[in-house]
Every structure is written in C-alpha cells, then in structure tokens.
N, C-alpha and C positions, 0 to 999 in steps of 0.2 A: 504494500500500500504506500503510495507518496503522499510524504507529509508535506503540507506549506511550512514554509518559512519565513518569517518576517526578514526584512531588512531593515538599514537604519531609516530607507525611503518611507517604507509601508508604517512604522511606527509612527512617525512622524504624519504624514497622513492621517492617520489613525487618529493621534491625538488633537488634530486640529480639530477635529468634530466632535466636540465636550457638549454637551446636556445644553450649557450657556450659550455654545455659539449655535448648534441647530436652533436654538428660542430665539437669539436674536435674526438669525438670518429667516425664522416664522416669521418675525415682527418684521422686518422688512421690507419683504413678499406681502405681507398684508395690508401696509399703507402706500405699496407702489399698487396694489388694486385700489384701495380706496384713492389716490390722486386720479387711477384715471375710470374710477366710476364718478367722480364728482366732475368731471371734463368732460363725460361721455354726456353723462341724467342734465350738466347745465344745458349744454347746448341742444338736446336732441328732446328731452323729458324721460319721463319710466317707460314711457310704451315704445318711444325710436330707439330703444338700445337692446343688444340682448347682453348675453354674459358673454358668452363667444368674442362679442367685440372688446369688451371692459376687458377681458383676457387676454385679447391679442394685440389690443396697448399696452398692456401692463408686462408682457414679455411673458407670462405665465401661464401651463397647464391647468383647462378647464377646471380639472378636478379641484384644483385649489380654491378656487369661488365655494362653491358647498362643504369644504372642509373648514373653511375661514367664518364663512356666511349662509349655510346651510340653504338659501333662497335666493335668491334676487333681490324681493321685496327686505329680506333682513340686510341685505347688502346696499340699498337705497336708505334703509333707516340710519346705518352703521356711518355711510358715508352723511350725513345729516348730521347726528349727536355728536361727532367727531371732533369739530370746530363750536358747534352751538357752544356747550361748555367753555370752551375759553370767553367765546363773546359775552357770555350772562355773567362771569367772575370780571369780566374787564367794566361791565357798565355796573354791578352791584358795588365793587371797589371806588366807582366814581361817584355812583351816591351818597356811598358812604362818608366819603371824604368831603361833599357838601354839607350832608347834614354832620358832623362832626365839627365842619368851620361853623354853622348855624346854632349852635347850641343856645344860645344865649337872644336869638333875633330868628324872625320867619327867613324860609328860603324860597327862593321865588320861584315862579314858573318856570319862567329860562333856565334857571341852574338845573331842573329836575328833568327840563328835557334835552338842554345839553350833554349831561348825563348819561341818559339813554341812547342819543345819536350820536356826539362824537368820538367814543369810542371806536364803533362802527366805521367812519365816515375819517377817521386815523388811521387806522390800521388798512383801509383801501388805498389811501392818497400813500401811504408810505411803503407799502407792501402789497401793490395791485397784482405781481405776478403769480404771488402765495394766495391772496385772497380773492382775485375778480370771480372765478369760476364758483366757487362757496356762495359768494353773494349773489350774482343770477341765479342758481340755485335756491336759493331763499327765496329772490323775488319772484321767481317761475311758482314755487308751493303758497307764495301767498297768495295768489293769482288764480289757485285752481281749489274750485268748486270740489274734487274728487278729495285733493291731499291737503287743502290751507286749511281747512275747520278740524284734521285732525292731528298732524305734524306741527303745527303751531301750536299746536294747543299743548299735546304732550311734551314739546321741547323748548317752549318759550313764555310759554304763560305763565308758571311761577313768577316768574323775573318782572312778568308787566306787570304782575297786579300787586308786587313789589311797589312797581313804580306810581301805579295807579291809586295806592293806599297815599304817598305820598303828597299827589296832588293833590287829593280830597283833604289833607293837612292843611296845606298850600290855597286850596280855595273852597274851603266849609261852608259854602250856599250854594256850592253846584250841585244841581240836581242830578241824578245816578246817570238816566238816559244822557242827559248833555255829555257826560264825560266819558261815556262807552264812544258814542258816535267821534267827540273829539281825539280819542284814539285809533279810532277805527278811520278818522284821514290822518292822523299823522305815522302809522304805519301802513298805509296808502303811500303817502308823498317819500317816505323813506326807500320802500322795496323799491320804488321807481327809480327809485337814484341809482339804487344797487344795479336795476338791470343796462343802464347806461345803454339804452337805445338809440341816441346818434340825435333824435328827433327836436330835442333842446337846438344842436348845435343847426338844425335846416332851419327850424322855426325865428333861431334870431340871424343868419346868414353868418354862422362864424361867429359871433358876439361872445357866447357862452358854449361852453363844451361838458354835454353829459360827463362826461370822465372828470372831470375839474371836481375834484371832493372838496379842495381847498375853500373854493367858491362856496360849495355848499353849506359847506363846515360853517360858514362866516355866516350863514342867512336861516338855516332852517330851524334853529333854536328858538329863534326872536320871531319868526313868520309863523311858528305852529304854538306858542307859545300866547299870543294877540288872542290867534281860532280860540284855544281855550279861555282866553279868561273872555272873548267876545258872548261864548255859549254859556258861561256857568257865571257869569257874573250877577248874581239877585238882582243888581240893578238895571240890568240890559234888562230889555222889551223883549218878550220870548214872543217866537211867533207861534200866531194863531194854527191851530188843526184844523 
C-alpha cells in the first residue's frame, strides 16, 4: 500500500487553512455577494435580478447564495439590514448629541431634522462610491407599494418614531395626523434625493445637480423643518375637510 507523505510544501499548505482563515475568507465571499446584490436589486429591483446574476458578479458558485442566504428574498433582506444599522446608530448618535447640548433650553425643529438627514446626506457627499447604490436602494423600497410598508417598517421605524417622539417635544400642539403626514413628505423629499434622478439638474438647465448632497445638506433641514411647524403649529388655520 502507498502511503502519502507530507512535505515541507503540503504542511505549509495545510496550515494556511486554520478554522480563522476558512471564516474569514466565509466573510469575505459573503459581503462581495452582498456589494453586488445591493448593485444588482438598486439598479434592476427584486424581480430584474436573479441569483445567477448577483453570482456571477460576485465571482462566486451559485451554491454559495443559499449557503450564505438560504433564499433570495433572505438575501434582499440581508443586503438591506447590512448598512440600515450603521445609518440608525449614525442619526440616533446625532440626536443624541442635540438633545444633550439642549438640556437646559428647547431644541428646535431644524436640529431634530438635521439630525435625521445629514447624517444621510454626509456620508453620500463624502463616500458616494461606498454608499450611492444603498441609497437608491432605499429610495426604490420607499417607493414601492409591495416592499416600502414592510422593509421600512421592520428596518427603520424604530429610529423614526425615535425621532418622531422628539418632535412632539419640540412642538406639543401638533396634532398626531399633522405630524404623521409631515413625515411622510419629509421622507418623500429625502429618498428622492437618494435616488439622484438627473431631473433637478434638466429642470433648472444645469443650475443644480441631483448629486450635489452639499446643496442639499444646506437646505433640507430648514425647508422640511417650516412644513412642520407650518402643519402642527395650534396657531396656523388648519384646513377645512
């Protein structure tokens, strides 16, 4: 019977492949699927993509998708939760640090939705190559009828009614309805920004550019900030039904 024999080659070999490095080169394998299912689901949605494709950008054996992500649909979710989590610890850290300068004095409108959006609308302008696909992705699920009432819901809703308890601090005569609706355009006017559709930059001939977060950063605090105290202000003339 012929026996194998190691050599110094085959040991060597051998040990490169520890418990540690198989896991990390898992981990690896698994967020080059998740970059290019979040590339594939922004640009295409759930239904224009299959896993075949996300796989054969990603360099990687089919089989790895359902080893990783057992579905599709878990591998839509996985690419979603992935980044959500940073953004909700980046905008909750920003509130925090308002209402922490505020202890002593109210805070205002603008600080609670500057809060909310320039973290966002930072992390775009300074890291659009890491983050553009994420955010179209966002703004494609707020957008949609099938995935925004329930993907929003489970991965970001915590964090707004975080933000939403706050306002009601900030303006204690708005009435419930008014401040639902007034969230529900200022996460309208935000995903819009994310999906950077061009139609800014036709609309004013060149003047302004969807991409420009800079711009945005500077105006949407103060512009969605007015909406609210416009709706919930007791003193405003509420319209008629």
């Amino acid at each position: 019977m012929l026996k194998y024999i190691s050599t110094p080659v085959d040991l060597q070999v051998m040990s490169s492949y520890t418990p540690w490095s198989m896991a990390r080169d898992a981990e690896t394998t698994r967020e080059r699927i998740l970059d290019s299912a979040e590339a594939l689901f922004a640009k295409r949605g759930f239904d224009g993509v299959t896993v075949r494709q996300i796989m054969s950008k990603a360099g990687a054996d089919v089989a790895l998708a359902y080893y990783h992500f057992k579905s599709k649909r878990d591998l839509f979710n996985a690419a979603l939760l992935r980044r959500a989590k940073t953004l909700n610890e980046l905008r909750l850290a920003a509130l925090l640090e308002v209402e922490e300068r505020h202890k002593e004095d109210e805070v205002s409108v603008e600080e609670i939705i500057d809060a909310f959006t320039r973290p966002l609308l930072d992390i775009l302008e300074n890291d659009p190559d890491e983050w553009r696909d994420y955010m179209a992705l966002i703004a494609q699920i707020n957008n949609s009828s099938e995935w925004g009432g329930e993907l929003m819901t489970r991965f970001f809703d915590p964090l707004v009614k975080r933000f939403l308890d706050a306002i009601r601090r900030a303006l204690p005569g708005c009435r419930e309805e008014d401040l639902f609706w007034s969230y529900h355009f200022l996460s309208g006017a935000l995903t819009l920004t994310f999906a950077e559709t061009g139609r800014l930059d036709n609309l004013s001939d060149g003047l302004c550019r969807s991409s420009d977060m800079a711009a945005a950063n500077a105006r949407m605090a103060r512009f969605i900030a007015a909406g609210f105290r416009e709706l919930c202000d007791p003193d405003t003339k509420k319209p008629t039904k």
